[in-house]
C-alpha positions in Angstrom: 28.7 83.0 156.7 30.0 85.0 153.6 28.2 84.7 150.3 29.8 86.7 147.6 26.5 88.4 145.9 27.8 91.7 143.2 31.3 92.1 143.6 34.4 90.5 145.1 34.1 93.1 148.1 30.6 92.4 148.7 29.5 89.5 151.1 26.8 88.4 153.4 27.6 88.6 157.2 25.3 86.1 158.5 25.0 83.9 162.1 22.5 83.0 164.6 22.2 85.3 167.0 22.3 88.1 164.2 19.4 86.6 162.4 17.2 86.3 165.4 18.1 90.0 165.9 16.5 91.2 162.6 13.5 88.6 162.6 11.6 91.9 161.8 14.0 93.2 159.6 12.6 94.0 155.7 13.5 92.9 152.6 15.5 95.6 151.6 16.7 96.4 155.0 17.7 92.4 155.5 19.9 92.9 152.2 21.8 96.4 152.7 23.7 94.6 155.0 26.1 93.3 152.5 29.2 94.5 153.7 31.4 92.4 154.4 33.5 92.6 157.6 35.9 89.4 156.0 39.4 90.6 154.5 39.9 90.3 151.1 43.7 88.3 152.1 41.8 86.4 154.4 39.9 84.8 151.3 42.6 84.7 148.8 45.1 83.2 150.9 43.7 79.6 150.3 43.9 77.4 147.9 41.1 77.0 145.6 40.3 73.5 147.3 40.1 75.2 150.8 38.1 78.1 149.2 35.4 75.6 148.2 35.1 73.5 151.4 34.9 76.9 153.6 32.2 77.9 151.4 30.7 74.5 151.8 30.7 74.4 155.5 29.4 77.7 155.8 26.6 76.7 153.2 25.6 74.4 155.7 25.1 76.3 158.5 23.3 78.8 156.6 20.8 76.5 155.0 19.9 75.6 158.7 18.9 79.3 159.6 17.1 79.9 156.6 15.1 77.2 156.8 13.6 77.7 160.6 10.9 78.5 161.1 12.3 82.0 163.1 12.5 83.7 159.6 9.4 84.4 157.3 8.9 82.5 154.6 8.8 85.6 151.8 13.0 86.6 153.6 13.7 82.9 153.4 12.9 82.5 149.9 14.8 86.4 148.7 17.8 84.5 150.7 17.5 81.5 148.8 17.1 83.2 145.6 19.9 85.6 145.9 22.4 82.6 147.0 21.6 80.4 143.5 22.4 83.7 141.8 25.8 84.0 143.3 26.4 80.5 142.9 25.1 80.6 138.9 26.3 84.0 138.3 29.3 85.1 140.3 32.8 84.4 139.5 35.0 82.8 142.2 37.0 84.6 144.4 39.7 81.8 143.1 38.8 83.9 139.8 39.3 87.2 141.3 42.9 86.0 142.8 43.5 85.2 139.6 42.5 88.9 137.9 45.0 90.3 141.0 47.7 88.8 140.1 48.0 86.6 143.4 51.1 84.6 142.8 50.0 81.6 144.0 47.4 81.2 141.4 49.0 79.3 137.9 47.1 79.4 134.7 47.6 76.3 132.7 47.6 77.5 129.3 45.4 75.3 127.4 46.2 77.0 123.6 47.7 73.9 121.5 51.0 74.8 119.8 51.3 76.2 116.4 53.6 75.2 114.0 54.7 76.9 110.5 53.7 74.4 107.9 57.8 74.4 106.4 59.5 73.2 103.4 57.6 71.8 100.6 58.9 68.2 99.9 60.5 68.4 96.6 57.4 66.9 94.5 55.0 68.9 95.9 57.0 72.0 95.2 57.1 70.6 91.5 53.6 70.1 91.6 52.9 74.0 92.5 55.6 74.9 90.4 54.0 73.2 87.2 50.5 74.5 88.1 51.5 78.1 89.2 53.6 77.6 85.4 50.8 76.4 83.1 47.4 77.6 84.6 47.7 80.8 82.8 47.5 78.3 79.5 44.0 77.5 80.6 41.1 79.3 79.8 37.2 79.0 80.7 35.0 78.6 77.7 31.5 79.3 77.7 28.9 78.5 75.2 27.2 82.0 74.0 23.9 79.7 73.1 24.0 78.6 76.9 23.1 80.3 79.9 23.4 79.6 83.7 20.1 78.7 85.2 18.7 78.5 88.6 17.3 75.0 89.9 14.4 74.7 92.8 17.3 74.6 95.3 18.4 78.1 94.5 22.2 76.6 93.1 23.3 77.7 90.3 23.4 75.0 87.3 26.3 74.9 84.7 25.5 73.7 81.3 27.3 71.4 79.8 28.6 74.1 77.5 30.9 75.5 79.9 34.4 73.9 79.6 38.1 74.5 79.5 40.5 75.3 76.2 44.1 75.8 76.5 46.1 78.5 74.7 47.9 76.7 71.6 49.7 80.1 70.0 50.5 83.5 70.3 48.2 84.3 67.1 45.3 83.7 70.1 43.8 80.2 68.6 42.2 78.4 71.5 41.9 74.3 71.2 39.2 72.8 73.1 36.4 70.1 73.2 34.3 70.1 69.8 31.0 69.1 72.5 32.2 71.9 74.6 30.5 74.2 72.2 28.2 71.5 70.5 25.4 74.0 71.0 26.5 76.2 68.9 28.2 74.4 66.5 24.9 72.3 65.7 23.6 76.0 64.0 26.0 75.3 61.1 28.2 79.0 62.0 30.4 80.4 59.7 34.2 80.3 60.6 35.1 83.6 62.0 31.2 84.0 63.7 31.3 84.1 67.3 30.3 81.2 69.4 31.5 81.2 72.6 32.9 83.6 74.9 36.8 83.3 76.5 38.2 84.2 80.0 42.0 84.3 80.0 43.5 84.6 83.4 45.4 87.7 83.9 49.4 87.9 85.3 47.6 89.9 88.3 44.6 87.3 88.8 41.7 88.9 86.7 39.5 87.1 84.4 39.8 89.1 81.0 36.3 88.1 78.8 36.6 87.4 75.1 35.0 86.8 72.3 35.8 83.4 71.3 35.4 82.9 67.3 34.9 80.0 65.1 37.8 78.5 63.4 37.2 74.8 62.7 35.9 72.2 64.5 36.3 68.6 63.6 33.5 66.0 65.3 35.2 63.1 64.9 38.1 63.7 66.8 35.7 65.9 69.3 38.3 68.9 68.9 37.2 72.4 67.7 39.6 75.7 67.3 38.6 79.2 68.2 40.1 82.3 68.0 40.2 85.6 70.5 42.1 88.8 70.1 44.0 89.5 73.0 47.0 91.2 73.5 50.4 88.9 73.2 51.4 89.1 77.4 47.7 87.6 78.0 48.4 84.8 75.9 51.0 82.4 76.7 50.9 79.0 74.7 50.8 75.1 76.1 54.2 73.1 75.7 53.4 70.4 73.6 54.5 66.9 74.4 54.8 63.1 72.8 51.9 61.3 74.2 53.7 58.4 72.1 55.9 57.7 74.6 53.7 57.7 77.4 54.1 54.6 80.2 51.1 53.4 82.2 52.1 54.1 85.4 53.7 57.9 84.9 52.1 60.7 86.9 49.8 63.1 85.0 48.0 66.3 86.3 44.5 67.6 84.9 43.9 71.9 85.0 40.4 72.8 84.1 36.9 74.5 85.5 34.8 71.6 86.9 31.3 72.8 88.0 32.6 76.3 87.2 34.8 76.0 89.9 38.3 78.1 87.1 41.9 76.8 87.3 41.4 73.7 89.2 44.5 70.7 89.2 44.0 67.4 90.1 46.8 64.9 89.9 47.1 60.9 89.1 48.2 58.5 86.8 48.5 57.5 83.5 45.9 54.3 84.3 45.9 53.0 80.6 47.0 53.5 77.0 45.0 53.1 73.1 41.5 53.0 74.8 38.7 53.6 72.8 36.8 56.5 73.7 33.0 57.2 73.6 32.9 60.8 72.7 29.9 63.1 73.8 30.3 63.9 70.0 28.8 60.2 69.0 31.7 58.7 67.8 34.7 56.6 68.7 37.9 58.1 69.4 40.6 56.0 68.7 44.2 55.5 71.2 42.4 57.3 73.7 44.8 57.7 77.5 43.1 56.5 80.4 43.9 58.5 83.6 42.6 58.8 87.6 42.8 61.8 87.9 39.9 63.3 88.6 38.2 65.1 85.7 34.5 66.4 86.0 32.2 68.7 83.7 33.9 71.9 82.9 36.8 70.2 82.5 36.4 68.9 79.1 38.7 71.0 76.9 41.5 71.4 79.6 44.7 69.9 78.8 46.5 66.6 80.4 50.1 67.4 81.2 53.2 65.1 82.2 55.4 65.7 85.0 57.4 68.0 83.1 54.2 70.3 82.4 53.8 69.4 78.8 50.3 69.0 77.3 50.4 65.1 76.4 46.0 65.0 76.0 42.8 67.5 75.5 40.6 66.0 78.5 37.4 64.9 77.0 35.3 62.2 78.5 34.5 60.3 81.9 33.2 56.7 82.6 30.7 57.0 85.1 26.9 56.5 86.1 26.8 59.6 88.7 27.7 62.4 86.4 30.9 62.8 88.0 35.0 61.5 88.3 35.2 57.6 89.5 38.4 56.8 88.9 37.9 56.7 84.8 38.8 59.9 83.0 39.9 59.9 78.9 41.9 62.0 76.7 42.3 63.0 73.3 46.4 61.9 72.8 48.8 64.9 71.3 49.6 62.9 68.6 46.0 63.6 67.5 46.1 67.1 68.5 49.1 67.5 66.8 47.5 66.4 63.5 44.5 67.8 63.6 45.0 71.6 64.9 47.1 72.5 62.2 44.4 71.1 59.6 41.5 73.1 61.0 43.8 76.3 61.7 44.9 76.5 57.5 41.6 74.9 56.0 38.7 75.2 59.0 38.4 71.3 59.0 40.1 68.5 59.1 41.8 67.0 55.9 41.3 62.9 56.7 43.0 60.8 54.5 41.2 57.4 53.4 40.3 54.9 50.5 36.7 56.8 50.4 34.6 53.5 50.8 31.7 52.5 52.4 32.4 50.1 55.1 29.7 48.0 56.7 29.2 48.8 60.5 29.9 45.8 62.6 26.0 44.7 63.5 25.5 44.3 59.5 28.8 42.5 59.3 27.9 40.3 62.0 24.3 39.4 60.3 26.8 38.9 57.3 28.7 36.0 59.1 31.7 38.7 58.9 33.5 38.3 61.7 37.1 40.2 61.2 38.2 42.4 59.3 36.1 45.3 57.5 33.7 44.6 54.5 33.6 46.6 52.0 29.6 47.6 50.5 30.8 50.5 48.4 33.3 52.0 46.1 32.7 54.8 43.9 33.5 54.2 40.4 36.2 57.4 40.1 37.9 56.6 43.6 41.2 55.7 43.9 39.9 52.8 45.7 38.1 51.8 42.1 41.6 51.7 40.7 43.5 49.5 42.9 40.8 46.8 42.1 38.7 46.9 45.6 35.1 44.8 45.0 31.6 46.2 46.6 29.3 43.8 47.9 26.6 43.3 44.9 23.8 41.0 44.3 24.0 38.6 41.6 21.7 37.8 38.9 19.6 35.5 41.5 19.3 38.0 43.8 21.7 36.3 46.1 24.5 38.4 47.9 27.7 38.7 46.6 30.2 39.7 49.3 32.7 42.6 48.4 36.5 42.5 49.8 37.1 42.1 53.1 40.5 44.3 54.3 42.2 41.9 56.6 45.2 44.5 57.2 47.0 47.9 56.8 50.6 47.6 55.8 50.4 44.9 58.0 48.4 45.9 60.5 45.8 43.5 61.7 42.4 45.1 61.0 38.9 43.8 63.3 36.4 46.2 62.1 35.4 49.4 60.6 36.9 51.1 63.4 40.0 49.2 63.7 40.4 50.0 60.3 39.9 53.9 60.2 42.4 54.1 63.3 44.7 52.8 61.1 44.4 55.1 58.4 44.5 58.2 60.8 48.5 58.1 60.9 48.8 58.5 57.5 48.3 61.6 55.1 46.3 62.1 51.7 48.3 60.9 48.8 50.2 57.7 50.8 50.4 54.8 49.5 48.9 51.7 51.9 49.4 48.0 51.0 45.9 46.2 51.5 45.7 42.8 52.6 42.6 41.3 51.5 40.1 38.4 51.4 37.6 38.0 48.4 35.8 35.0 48.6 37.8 31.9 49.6 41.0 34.0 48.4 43.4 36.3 50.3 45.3 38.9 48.0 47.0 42.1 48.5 46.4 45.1 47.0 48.2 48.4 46.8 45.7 51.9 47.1 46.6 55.5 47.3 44.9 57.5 49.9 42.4 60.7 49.2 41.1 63.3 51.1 37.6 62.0 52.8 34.9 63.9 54.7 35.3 63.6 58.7 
């Protein structure tokens, strides 16, 4: 029999009558003989079938020499270990044909097919091309009063003062989230003091750091302007769109730094229009757009664009109980932005116009038995408000409660409550005139007031 043992012109010459001829034969001196007298041809002329059933046949008639009792039993068990070593370790002489080049060996190549991935379908080269477009709008935005921490786990933690901000002009005013750097805002800066600092992505793909300064900030519309000084090429300013116009149903795509993770997009839908949205700030936000796409932490301050690339929202807000996107993002409308930049760029704040009264929030109206419209407890004796004839709620002689007006509309415009009421005023401008429709007492009247500058 022939048991290939080192190398494929090694083997084992082994039969009856030549064992009983070295029953006295060593170890070493048993195993030197492993020459093989067998052609190499001889073996790799078979097929890889035939191969294996030789070698099985001759296994056979080997396993019944070795174990007879004719051979010791420390030869036997050197044979029997050297023979599970070739069969473990040793390639096949099938193998070896192969490495020769025998031509009647095939290789099946078993290396799946790989195919270039192709034209883009035409909106998912618009997609890239309105990312690779307005990405270098965005910018991360980190609050200088916050710092990254490590947790028990060893991961890196981003406070919730890291956000997005888009560029809004060539002058290098940044508009982002007014809770994106609530931290420092809540230290009462001056405008021009620095808190927060600005990455602006480079043309070649470097973050450039800056120091972001205080313009204005404005809490009730959670928006907040800062200002960097970088050089005009770094700076290239959002396209701003009509969010008026905007149809439930329209895509929408989302750029910001979620989790720190810079210039991510995420795309959806326009999901819903005029919601109300809780800010981070504490306040309602009025005409808020509802969207799927998916917006996280970081990516509060990052702009909402339209399928033409043009900013129609400031992201600010998700409805969820894990802390991150299901499904229910919120964003700040243009129309608002629109308003409101300018104001805090020319006076650092927001110039609101309003009658300047003290409306009643909706759980005291409710205890009042008010249940629409928005009633009125104060008006200051020299507002404008005082001069159109609007009536404070008073107590009377008694003690008993005398109800003030009750504004039932804006220039026609139904009005709920006291928030219903100060979305309406939001679309107009200090020094408009508003007809008031009221109710005072039993009696519904309208009134015509003049609109002041009130504190946001």
């Amino acid at each position: 029999m022939q048991v290939l043992v080192c190398s494929n012109s090694c083997s084992l010459n082994l039969n009856s009558n030549n064992v009983k001829s070295h029953l006295l034969m060593g170890r070493r001196e048993l195993l030197s003989t492993l020459c093989s007298t067998g052609s190499h041809k001889e073996i790799v002329s078979h097929k890889p079938i035939s191969i294996l059933r030789m070698i099985s046949e001759r296994m056979a008639n080997f396993g019944e020499v070795i174990i007879g009792k004719s051979i010791p039993f420390a030869t036997r068990r050197v044979l029997l270990a050297g023979l599970f070593a070739c069969w473990t370790f040793h390639p096949s002489r099938y193998l070896s044909a192969q490495a020769l080049g025998d031509p009647s060996v095939t290789v099946e190549d078993v290396t799946p097919p790989v195919f270039p991935s192709g034209v883009l379908f035409p909106s998912e080269e618009r997609t890239v091309q309105l990312f690779e477009k307005n990405t270098y709008s965005v910018v991360n935005i980190f609050d200088v009063t916050l710092r990254p921490q490590l947790n028990v786990t060893g991961a890196v933690e981003i406070p919730e003062g890291n956000g997005s901000g888009v560029v809004w002009d060539e002058q290098g005013h940044i508009v982002t989230n007014y809770h994106v750097i609530g931290n420092s805002l809540s230290r009462n800066p001056s405008p021009g003091q620095v808190v927060a600092r600005v990455n602006i992505l480079a043309s070649d793909g470097v973050q450039k750091n800056f120091e972001g300064k205080l313009i204005g900030a404005d809490r009730s519309k959670d928006l907040a302007v800062l200002k960097v000084e970088a050089s005009e090429d770094l700076l290239r300013p959002i396209k701003v769109g009509q969010s008026s116009y905007l149809r439930v149903g329209q895509q929408c795509l989302a750029i910001g730094n979620p989790f720190g993770f810079d210039h991510t997009l995420t795309v959806g839908v326009i999901s819903g229009l005029n919601r109300d949205i809780f800010s981070q700030t504490g306040v309602t936000i009025g005409g808020g757009i509802q969207t799927d796409a998916a917006i996280n932490p970081g990516n509060s301050g990052g702009p909402l664009l339209d399928s033409k690339g043009n900013l129609i929202g400031i992201n600010t807000a998700i409805f969820t109980q894990t802390g991150t996107s299901a499904g229910v993002g919120f964003a700040i409308p243009s129309s608002t932005v629109l308003k409101i930049v300018p104001q805090l760029i020319k006076f650092g704040k927001a110039v609101r116009a309003g009658l300047n009264i003290e409306i009643a929030p909706d759980l005291i109206a409710n205890q009042l038995n008010v249940r629409k419209g928005a009633l009125i407890l104060q008006v200051p004796s020299n507002s404008l408000a005082a001069k159109a004839g609007l009536l404070p709620t008073t107590r009377g002689f008694a003690g008993n409660l005398i109800l003030g007006d009750i504004i039932l509309a804006v220039d026609n415009k139904l009005v709920k409550n006291k928030a219903e009421l100060n979305k309406a005023l939001d679309e107009y401008n200090v020094g408009d005139k508003v007809i008031l429709k009221i109710q005072r007492g039993s009696e519904n009247m309208e009134l015509q007031a003049i609109l002041e500058e009130v504190s946001s």
